[in-house]
C-alpha positions in Angstrom: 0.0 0.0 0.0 1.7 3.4 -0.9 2.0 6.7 1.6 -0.5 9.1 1.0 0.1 11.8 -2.0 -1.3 14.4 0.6 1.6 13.3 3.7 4.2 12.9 1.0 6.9 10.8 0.8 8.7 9.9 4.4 12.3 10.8 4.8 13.7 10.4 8.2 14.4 13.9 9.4 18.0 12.6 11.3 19.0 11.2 8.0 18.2 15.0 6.3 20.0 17.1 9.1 23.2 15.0 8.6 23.2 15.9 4.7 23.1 19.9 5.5 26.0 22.0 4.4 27.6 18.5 3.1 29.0 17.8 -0.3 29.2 13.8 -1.5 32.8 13.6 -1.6 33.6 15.5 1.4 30.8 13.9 3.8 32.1 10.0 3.8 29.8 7.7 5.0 27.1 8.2 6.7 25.8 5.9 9.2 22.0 5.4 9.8 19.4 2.6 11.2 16.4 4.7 9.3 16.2 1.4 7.0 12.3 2.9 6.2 13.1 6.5 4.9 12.9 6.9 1.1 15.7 8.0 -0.8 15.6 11.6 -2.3 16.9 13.5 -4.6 19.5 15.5 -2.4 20.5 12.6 -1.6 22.0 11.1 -4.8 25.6 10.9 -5.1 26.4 10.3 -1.0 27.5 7.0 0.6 25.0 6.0 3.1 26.0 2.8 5.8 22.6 1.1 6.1 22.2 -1.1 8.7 20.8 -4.3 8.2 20.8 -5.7 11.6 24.0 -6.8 12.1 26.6 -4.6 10.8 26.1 -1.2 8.0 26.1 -1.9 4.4 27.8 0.8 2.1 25.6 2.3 -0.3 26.4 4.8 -3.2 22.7 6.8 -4.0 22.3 7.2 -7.7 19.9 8.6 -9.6 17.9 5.3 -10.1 17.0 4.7 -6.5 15.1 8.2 -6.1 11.9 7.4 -4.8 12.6 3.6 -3.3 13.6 2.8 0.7 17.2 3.0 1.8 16.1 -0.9 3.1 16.3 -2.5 -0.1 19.4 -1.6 -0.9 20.8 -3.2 2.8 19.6 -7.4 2.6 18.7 -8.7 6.1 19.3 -12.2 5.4 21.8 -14.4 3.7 21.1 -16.7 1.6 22.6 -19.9 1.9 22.1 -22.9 -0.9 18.3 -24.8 -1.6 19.1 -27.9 -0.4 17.9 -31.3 0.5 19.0 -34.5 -0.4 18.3 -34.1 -4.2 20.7 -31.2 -4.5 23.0 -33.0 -2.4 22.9 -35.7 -5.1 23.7 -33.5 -8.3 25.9 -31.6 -6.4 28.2 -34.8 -6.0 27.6 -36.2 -9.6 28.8 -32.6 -10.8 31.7 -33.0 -8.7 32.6 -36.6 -9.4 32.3 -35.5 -13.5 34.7 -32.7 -12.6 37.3 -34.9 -11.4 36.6 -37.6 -13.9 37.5 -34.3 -16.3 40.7 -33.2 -14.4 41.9 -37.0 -14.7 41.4 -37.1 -18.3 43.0 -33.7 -19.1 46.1 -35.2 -16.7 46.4 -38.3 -18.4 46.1 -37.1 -21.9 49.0 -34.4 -21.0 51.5 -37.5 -19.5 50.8 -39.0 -23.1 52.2 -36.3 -24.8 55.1 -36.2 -23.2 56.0 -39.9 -23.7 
């Protein structure tokens, strides 16, 4: 559901006040939790360190992310591997074929030689 036209968009006021009287390449990074505030367009060109729970992700603004959430640019999860025991299958038939291959390169090089 989108933010009322009459409110306007929501940009965290703390995240504003540190952009004051500040130029991208001399402001640096700047650190903020406001994963929720939109992204506007004094904002493009600074680094921002999002947090994302556990430590702050560097990100550059551009003029592409006007208008979206300083959050999706931060993940909050990692992602792993699918799994199960299917994908633990292929995963050893792809390596067994990969050694099969390295053994075949191998042996074809020691025949050259001889």
């Amino acid at each position: 559901m989108t933010r009322s036209l009459k409110k306007g968009p929501y940009v965290d006021e703390r995240v504003m006040k540190k952009l004051v009287g500040k130029s991208p390449q001399t402001a640096g990074v700047i650190k903020t939790w406001a994963r929720a505030s939109q992204i506007a367009p004094e904002m493009v060109g600074f680094t921002f360190g999002v947090h994302n729970g556990k430590n702050h992700i560097e990100v550059v603004i551009t003029e592409d992310m006007v208008g979206h959430r300083l959050g999706e640019f931060s993940p909050t999860r990692t992602f792993r591997k699918h799994g199960g025991k299917m994908q633990k299958e292929l995963e050893q038939k792809q390596k067994e074929s990969e050694i099969a291959a390295a053994k075949a390169s191998k042996d074809s090089g020691d025949a050259k030689k001889k």
